[in-house]
C-alpha positions as CSV (number, residue, x, y, z in Angstrom):
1,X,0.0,0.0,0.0
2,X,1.4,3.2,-1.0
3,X,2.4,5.7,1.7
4,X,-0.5,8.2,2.1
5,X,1.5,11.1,2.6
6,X,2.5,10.3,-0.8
7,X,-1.0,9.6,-2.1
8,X,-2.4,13.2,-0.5
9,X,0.9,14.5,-2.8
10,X,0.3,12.9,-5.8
11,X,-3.6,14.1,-5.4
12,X,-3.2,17.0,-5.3
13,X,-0.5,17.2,-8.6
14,X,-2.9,15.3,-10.4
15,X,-5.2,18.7,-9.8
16,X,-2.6,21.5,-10.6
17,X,-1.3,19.0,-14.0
18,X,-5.0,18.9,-15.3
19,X,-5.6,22.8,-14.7
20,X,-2.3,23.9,-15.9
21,X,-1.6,21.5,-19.0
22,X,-4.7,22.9,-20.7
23,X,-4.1,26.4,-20.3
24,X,-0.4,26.3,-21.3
25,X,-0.9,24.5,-24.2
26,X,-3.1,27.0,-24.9
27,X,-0.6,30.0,-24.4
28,X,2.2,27.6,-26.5
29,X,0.2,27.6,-29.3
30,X,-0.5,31.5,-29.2
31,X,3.6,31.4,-28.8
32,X,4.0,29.2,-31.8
33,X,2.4,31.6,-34.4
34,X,4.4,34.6,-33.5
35,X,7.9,32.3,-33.5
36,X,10.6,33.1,-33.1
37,X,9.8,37.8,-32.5
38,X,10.6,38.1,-29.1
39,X,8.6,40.8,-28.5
40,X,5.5,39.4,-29.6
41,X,6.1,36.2,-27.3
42,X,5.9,38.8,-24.6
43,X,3.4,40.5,-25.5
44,X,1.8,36.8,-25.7
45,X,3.0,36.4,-22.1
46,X,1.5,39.2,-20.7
47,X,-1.7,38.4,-22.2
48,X,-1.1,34.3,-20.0
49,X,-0.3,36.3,-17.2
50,X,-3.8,37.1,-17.0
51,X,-5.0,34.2,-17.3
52,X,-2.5,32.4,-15.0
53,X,-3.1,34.4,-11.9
54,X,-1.6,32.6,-9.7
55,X,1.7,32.2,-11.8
56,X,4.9,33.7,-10.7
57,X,6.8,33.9,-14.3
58,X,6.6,33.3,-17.8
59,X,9.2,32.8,-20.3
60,X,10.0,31.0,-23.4
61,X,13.3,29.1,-23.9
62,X,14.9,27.7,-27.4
63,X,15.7,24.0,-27.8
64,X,18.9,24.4,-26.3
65,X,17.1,26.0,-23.3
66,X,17.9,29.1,-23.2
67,X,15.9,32.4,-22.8
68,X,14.3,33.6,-25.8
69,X,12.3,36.3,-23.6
70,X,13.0,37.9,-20.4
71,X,10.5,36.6,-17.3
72,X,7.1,38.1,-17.6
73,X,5.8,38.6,-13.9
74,X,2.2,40.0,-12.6
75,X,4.5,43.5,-12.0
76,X,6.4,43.2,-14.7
77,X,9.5,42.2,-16.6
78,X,12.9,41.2,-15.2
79,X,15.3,42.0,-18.5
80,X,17.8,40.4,-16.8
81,X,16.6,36.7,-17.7
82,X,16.8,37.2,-21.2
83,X,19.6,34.6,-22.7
84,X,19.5,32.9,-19.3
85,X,21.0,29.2,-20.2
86,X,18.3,27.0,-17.9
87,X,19.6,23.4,-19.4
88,X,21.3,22.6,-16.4
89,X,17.5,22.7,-14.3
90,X,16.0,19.4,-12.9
91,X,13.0,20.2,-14.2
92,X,13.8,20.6,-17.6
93,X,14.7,17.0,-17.9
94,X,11.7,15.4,-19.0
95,X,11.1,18.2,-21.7
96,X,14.5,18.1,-23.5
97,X,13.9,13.8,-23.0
98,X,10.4,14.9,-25.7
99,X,7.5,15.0,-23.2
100,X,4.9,16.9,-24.2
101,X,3.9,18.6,-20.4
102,X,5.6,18.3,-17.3
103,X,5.3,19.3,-13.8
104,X,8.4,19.4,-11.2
105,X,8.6,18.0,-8.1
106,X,8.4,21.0,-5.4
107,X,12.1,22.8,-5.0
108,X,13.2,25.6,-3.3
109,X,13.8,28.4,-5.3
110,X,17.1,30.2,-6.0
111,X,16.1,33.6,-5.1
112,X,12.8,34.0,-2.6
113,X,14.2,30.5,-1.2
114,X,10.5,29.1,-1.1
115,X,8.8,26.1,-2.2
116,X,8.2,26.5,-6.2
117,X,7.0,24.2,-9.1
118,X,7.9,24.3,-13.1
119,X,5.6,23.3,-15.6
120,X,6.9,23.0,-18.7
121,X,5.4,23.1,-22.2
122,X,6.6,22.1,-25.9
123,X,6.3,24.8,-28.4
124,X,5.1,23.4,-31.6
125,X,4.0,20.3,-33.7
126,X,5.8,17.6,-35.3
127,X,8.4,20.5,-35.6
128,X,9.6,21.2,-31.8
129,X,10.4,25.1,-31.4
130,X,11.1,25.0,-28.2
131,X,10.0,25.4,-24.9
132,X,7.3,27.5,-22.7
133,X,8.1,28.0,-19.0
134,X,5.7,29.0,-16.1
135,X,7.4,29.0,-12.6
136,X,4.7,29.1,-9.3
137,X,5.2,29.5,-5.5
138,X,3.5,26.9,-3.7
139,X,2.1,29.7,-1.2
140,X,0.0,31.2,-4.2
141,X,-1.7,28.3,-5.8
142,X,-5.5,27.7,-5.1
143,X,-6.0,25.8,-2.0
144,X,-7.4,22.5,-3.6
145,X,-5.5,20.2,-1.0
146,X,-6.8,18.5,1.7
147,X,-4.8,18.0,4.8
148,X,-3.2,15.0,5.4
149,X,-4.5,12.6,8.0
150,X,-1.5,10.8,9.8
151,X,-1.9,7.3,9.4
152,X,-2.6,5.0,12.7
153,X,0.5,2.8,12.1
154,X,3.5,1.8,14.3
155,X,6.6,3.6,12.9
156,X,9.9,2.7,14.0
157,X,12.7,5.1,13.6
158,X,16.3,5.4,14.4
159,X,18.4,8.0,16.2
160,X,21.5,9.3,17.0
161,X,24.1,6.7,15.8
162,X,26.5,7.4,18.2
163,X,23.8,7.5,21.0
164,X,23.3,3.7,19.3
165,X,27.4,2.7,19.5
166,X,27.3,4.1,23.5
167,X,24.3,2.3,24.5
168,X,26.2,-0.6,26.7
169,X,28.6,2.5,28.6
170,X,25.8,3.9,30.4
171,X,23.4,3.2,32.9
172,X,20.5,4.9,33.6
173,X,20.6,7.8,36.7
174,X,17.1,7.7,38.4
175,X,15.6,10.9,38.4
176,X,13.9,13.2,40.4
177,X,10.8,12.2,38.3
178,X,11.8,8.5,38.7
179,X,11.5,8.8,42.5
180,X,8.3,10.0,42.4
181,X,7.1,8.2,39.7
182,X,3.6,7.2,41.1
183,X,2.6,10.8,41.8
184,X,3.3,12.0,38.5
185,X,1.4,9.3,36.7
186,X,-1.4,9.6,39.1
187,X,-1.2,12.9,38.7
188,X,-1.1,13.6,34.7
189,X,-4.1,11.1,34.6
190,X,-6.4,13.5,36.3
191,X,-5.4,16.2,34.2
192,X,-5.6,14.3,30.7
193,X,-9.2,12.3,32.4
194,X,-10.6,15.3,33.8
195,X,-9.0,18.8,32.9
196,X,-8.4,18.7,29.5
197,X,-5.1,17.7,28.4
198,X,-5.6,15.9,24.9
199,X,-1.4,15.8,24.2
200,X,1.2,15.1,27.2
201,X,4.6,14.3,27.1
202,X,7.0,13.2,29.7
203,X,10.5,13.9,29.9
204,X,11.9,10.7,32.4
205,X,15.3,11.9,32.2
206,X,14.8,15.2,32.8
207,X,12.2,15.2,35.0
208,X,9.6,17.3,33.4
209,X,6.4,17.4,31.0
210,X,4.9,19.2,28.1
211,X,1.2,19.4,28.1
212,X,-1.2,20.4,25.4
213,X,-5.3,21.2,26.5
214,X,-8.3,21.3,24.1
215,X,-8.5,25.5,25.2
216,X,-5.5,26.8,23.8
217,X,-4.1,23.9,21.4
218,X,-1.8,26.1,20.0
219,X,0.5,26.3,23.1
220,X,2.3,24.0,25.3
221,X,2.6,24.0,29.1
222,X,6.1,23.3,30.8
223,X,6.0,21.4,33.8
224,X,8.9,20.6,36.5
225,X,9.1,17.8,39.1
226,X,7.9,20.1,41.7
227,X,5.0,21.3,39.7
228,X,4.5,17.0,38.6
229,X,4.3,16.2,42.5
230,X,2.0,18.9,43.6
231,X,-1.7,18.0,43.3
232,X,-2.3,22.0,43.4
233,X,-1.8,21.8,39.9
234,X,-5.1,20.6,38.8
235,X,-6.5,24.0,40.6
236,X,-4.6,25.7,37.3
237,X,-6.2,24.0,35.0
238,X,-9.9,23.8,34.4
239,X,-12.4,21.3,34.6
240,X,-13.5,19.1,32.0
241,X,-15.3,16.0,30.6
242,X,-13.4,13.8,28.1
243,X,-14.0,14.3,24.9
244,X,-16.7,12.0,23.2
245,X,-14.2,11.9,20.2
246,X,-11.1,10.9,21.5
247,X,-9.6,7.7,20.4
248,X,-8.3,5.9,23.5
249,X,-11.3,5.4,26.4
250,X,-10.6,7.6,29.2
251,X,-10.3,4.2,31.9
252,X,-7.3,3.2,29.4
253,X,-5.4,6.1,29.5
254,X,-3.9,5.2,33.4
255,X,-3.2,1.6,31.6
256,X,-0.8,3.7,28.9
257,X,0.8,5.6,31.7
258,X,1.3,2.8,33.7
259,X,2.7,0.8,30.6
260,X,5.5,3.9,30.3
261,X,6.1,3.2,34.4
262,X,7.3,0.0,33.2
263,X,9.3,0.7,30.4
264,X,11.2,3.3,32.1
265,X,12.3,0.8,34.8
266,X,12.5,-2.2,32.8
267,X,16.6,-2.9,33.2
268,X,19.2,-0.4,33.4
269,X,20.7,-0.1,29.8
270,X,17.9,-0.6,27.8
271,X,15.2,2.0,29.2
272,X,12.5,4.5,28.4
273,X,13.8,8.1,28.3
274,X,10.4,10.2,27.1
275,X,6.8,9.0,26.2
276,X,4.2,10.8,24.8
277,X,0.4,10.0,24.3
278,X,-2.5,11.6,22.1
279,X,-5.8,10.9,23.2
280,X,-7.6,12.0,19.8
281,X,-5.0,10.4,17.5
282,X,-5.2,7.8,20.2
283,X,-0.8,7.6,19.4
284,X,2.0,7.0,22.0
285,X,5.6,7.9,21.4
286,X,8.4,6.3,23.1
287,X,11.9,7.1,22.7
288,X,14.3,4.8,24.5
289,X,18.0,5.3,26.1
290,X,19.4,3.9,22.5
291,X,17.9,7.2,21.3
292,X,15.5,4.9,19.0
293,X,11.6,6.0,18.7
294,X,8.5,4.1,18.5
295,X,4.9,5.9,17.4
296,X,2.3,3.2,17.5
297,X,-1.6,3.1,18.1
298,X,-2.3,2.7,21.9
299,X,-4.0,-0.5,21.6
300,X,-1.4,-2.4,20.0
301,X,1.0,-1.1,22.8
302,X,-0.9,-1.9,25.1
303,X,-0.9,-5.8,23.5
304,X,3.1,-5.6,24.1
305,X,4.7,-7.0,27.0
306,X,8.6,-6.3,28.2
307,X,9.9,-9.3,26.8
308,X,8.9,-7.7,23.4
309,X,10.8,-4.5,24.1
310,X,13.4,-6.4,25.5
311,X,13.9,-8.8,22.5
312,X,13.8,-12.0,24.8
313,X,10.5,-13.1,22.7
């Protein structure tokens, strides 16, 4: 099964090919009968500028790729351009290789250092004249996409290698947090059961938390061990019910927590250093002491025991 962050992206290029192809082959065409007077394939430029709004340039290159015209912008004309040699461009490739229309992959331009696409058109019939160009920031395209939904899959993924070649030098050094473990879990599932916190990570090694509520989603609360051991804290946060919508049950979310507990302690090389959990993507988040991460549905964690984490089964 294909990736789905890939499938949203090829979506939504599908789109901008079938709107763009038409209208530049219509433009090409208008360029073809005017060949090769550079200042009537500007004027014909100006005239697609209109009806490319969203474009960022236009220009025409020869079959060698370079600049017959100078870029034709919605302000203007940038002289400089003219004779530019652009054969060197990734995004020429399939062009000069005889395809009628292509579409780059995103880049980042050269100059406004921004996301941009090419689409490139053939000039001409049977007889190739060369090439029409049309450059756009991704910022000012329609917004046709959908977002992308995060699959609900286990992903492993690796981290620091030398983190990785240490791993059997160091022991773990119990915490503040560790000390006080049962307080802090008890603790952080009141406030994700009962005040609000949808998003809450914990720091083992450092003895501290980052919290996210359904009231102000767009910023985090920073949390020390003193804070994480003083039930005063749920006074600072309000009240609640659970949300209908989240993915994990509310009675499972001290199971998850208590899961973490386990993997933190579970020997003294191998050990858990952070763990996060999401009640509405219903994801957890575990990075261990071999700086490796984990981000897997809370159900099938749940269904792991520590000989699996271990590798003794």
């Amino acid at each position: 099964m294909k990736n789905s962050l890939q499938v949203a992206i090829a979506r939504q290029r599908r789109i901008l090919e079938g709107w763009l192809g038409s209208s530049l082959r219509i433009l090409a065409e208008s360029c073809r009968e005017v060949w090769p007077d550079r200042a009537e394939l500007e004027s014909r430029l100006r005239l697609g500028m209109e009806e490319l709004p969203y474009c960022k340039y236009l220009y025409v290159l020869d079959t060698k790729a370079r600049q017959l015209t100078a870029n034709l912008t919605r302000s203007g004309t940038l002289e400089e351009q003219f004779g530019r040699d652009r054969s060197d461009r990734p995004y020429l490739a399939q062009s000069l290789a005889g395809a009628d229309f292509s579409l780059s992959d995103a880049y980042i331009s050269r100059n406004a250092r921004r996301p941009t696409l090419t689409a490139i058109q053939r000039i001409g019939g049977e007889e190739w004249l060369g090439l029409l160009g049309a450059d756009f920031d991704l910022r000012e395209l329609p917004a046709t996409q959908a977002l992308f939904q995060q699959p609900e899959q286990w992903l492993q993924m690796k981290g620091d290698p030398a983190i990785r070649a240490g791993l059997f030098l160091q022991e773990r050094v119990h915490s503040l947090l560790d000390l006080q473990i049962d307080t802090v879990l008890a603790l952080l599932d009141e406030l994700i059961t009962a005040y609000g916190v949808f998003h809450a990570k914990l720091h083992f090694s450092s003895s501290r938390a980052t919290l996210w509520v359904t009231d102000d989603p767009y910023r985090y609360r920073l949390h020390n061990i003193t804070d994480l051991t003083n039930p005063n804290l749920c006074l600072a946060y309000p009240r609640q019910a659970y949300p209908a919508d989240a993915s994990i049950p509310a009675p499972r979310v001290r199971e998850v927590l208590q899961c973490f507990r386990e993997l933190r302690f579970m020997d003294e090389t191998l050990y858990l250093r952070s763990a996060s959990l999401n009640i509405f993507n219903g994801m957890v988040s575990l990075t261990f002491s071999c700086d490796g991460s984990h981000y897997m549905p809370w159900d099938e964690f749940l269904e792991k025991n520590l000989g699996f984490w271990l590798g003794t089964r």
